[in-house]
C-alpha positions in Angstrom: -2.2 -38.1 3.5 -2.3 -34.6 5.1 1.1 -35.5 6.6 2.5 -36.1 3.2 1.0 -33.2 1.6 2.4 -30.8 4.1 5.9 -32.5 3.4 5.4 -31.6 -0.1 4.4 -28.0 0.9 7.9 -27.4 2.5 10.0 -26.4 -0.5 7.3 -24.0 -1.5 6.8 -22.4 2.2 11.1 -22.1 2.4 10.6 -20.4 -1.4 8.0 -18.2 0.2 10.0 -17.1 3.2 13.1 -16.4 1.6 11.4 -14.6 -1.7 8.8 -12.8 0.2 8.8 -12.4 3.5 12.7 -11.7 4.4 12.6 -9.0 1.5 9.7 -8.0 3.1 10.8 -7.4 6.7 13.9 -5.5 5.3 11.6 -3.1 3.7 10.0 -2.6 7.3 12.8 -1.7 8.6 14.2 0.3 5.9 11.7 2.6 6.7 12.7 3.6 9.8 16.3 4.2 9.0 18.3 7.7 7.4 20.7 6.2 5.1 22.2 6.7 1.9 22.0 4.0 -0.6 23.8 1.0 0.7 26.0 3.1 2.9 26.0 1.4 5.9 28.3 4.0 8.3 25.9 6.8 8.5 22.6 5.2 9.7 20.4 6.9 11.9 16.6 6.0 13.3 14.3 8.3 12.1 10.4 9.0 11.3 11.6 11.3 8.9 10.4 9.0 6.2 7.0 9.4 6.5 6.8 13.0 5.4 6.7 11.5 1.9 3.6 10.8 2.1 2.4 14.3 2.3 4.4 15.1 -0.2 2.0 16.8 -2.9 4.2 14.5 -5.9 3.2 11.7 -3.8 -0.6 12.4 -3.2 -0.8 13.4 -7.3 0.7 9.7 -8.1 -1.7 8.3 -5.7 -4.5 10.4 -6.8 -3.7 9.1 -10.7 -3.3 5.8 -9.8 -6.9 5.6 -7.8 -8.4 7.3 -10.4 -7.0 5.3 -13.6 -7.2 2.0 -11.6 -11.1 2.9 -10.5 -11.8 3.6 -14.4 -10.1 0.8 -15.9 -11.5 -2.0 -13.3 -15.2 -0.1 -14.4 -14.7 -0.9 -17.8 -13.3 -4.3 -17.3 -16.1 -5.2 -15.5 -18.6 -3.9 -18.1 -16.8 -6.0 -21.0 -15.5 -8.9 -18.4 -19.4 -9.3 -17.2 -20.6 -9.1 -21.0 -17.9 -12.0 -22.2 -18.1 -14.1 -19.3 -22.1 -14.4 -19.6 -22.1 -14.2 -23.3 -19.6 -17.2 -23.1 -21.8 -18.6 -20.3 -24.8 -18.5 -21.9 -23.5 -20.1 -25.9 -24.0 -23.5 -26.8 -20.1 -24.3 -27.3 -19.1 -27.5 -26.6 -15.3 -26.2 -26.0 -15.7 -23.5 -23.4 -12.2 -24.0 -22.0 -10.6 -23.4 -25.5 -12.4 -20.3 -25.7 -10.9 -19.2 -22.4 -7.6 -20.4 -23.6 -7.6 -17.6 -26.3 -9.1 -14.8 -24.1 -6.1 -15.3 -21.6 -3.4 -16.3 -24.6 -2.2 -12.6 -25.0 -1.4 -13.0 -21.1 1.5 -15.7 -22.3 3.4 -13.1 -24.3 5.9 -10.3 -22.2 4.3 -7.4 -20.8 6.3 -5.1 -22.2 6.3 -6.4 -25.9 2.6 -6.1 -25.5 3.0 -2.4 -24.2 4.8 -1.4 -26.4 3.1 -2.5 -29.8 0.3 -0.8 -28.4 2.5 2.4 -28.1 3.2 1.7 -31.5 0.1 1.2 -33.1 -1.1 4.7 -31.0 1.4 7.0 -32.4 0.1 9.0 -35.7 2.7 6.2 -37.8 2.0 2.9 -37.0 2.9 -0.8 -38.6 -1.3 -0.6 -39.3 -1.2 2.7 -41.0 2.2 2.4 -42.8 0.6 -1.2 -44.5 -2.7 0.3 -45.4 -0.9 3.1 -47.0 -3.0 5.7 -44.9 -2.2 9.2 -44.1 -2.4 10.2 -40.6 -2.8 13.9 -39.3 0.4 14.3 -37.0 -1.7 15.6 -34.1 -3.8 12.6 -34.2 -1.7 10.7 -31.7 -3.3 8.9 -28.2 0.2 8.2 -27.1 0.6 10.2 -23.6 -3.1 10.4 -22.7 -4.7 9.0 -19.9 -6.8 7.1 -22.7 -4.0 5.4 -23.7 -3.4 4.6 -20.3 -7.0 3.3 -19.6 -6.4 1.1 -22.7 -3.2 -0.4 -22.1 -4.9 -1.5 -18.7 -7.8 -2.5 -19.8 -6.2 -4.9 -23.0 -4.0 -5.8 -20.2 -6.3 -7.3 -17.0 -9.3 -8.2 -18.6 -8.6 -11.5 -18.5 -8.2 -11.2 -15.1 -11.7 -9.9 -14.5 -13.0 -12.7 -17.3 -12.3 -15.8 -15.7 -13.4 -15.6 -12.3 -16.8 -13.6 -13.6 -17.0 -17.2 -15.8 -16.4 -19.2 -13.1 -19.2 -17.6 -10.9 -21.6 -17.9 -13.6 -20.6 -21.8 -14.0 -21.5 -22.5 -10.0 -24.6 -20.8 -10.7 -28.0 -23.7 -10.8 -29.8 -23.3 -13.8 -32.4 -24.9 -11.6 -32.9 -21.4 -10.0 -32.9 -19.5 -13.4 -35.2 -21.6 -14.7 -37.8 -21.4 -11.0 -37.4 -17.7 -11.4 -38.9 -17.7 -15.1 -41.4 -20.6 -13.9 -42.7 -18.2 -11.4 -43.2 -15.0 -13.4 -40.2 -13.4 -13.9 -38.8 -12.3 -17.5 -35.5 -13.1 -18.6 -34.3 -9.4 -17.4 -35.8 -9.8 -14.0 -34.1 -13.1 -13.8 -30.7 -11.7 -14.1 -30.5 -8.9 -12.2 -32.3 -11.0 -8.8 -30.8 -14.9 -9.3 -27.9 -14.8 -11.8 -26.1 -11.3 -10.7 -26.1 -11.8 -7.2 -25.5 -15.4 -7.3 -21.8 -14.3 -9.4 -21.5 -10.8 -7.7 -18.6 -12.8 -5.6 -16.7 -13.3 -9.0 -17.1 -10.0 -9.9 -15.6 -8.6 -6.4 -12.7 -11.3 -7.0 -12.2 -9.9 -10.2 -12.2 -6.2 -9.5 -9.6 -7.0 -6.9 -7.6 -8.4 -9.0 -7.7 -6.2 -11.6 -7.5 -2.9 -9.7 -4.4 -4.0 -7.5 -2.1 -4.3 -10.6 -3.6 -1.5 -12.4 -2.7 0.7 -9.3 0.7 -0.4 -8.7 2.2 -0.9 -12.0 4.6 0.7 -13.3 5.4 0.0 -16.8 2.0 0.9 -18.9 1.9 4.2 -17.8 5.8 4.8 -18.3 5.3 3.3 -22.1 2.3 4.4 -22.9 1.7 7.6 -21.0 5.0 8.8 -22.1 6.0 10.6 -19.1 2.9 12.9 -18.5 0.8 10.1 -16.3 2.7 9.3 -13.2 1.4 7.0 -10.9 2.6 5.2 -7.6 4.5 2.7 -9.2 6.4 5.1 -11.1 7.3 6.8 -7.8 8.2 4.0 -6.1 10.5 2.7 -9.0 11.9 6.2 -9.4 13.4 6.3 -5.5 14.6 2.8 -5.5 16.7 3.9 -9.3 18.1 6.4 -7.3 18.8 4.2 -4.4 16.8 6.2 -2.1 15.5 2.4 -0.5 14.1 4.0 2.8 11.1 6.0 1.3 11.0 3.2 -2.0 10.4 0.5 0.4 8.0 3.2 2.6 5.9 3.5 -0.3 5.6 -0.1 -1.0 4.8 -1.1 2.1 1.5 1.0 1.9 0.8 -0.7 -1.5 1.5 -4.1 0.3 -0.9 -2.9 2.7 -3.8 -2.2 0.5 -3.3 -5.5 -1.6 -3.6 -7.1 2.2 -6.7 -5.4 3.0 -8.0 -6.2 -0.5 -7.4 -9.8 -0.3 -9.2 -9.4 3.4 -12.1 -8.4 1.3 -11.9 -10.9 -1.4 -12.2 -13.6 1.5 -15.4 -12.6 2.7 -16.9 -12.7 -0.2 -15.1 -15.9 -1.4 -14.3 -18.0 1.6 -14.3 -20.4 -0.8 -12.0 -19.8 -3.2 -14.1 -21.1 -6.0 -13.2 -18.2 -7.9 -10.1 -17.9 -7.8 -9.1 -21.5 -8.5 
């Protein structure tokens, strides 16, 4: 059976090679080359490259998107901990179709979500224009950070939901209900049996929510107008311009950090059962 398993796997390992790590490699060595676009005549060896990243427009994106990223994987921990256990906790007999509707907004395109939500923060929105309110002009969260921290949030707190959930569901009621059999309130019960038991879903969850949050690209652009600019923006803004030695540079550390993040999320979760 293994045998024929790994046969299966091959199509999805050749898919892997060619998709991820090829494109990869080029990157690795794109960084260690001078040359202009796809311009293939000029092409010197160089460590040049790595000036960029004491570049102070590179250490601000970085700065913004540690700092957004930290805030926005804060909050979705906060609600995600609060749904998952409130969820948890109920007496619904269809748990999974509850989950299905957290995680249904994830079906539609990024960008369509992004952008009605750039809609409904501008001063004239579809909600406003319905109601027939009137809207001071200045009253606008279009270009903030908070609109940034929300278009994250609405975006990956699914992604913090469902492995929070699934930690909770391994947990034995058995030991919740020894805890209160021996003493402890309902309070103390949480924070010494049922936190630490799921505290491996929540690390699996503020990985996964942090990592995108950091790297993207496209909910800043849209919703922080411009006056938010974060890695991702960087990154997309060299390889527009075909600069594809300090694009792929700057990737490479992100690719990096995802690695050493998924490091982490194995330690805690050798697992997997969170992130099935």
């Amino acid at each position: 059976m293994n045998k024929r398993f790994r046969k299966m796997a091959i199509p999805y390992l050749i898919w892997l090679y060619l998709l991820a790590l090829v494109p990869t490699f080029f990157m690795v060595v794109l960084i260690f080359l001078d040359m202009e676009g796809l311009d293939t005549d000029n092409i010197r060896f160089t460590f040049d490259n790595f000036l960029q990243l004491k570049e102070v427009s590179t250490l601000i994106a970085l700065l913004n998107s540690f700092k957004y990223a930290f805030i926005s994987t804060v909050i979705c921990i906060i609600l995600g901990y609060i749904s998952a256990y409130v969820l948890y906790k109920s007496h619904i007999r269809n748990k999974f179709l509850v989950l299905t509707i957290l995680i249904l907004p994830m079906w539609s395109n990024l960008l369509l979500r992004t952008q009605a939500l750039a809609n409904i923060m501008e001063p004239h929105n579809i909600i406003t224009d319905l109601l027939g309110i009137k809207v001071n002009e200045n009253m606008s969260l279009a270009g903030s950070g908070i609109a940034v921290v929300i278009g994250l949030v609405f975006t990956y707190l699914p992604f913090m939901i469902l492995p929070i959930y699934t930690a909770l569901e391994k947990v034995e009621p058995m030991l919740e209900e020894a805890s209160l059999d021996l003493g402890a309130n309902e309070f103390q019960t949480f924070f010494h049996v049922t936190l630490p038991l799921s505290f491996k879903g929540v690390v699996t969850g503020s990985v996964m929510v942090f990592l995108p949050c950091m790297s993207g690209f496209a909910i800043p652009e849209i919703l922080g107008k411009g006056n938010i600019v974060m890695i991702g923006n960087i990154i997309e803004q060299f390889f527009k311009n075909m600069n594809y030695n300090i694009g792929s540079l700057l990737a490479i550390v992100i690719l990096i950090l995802i690695l050493v993040s998924i490091a982490i999320v194995n330690k805690f979760d050798r697992e997997g059962e969170t992130i099935r």
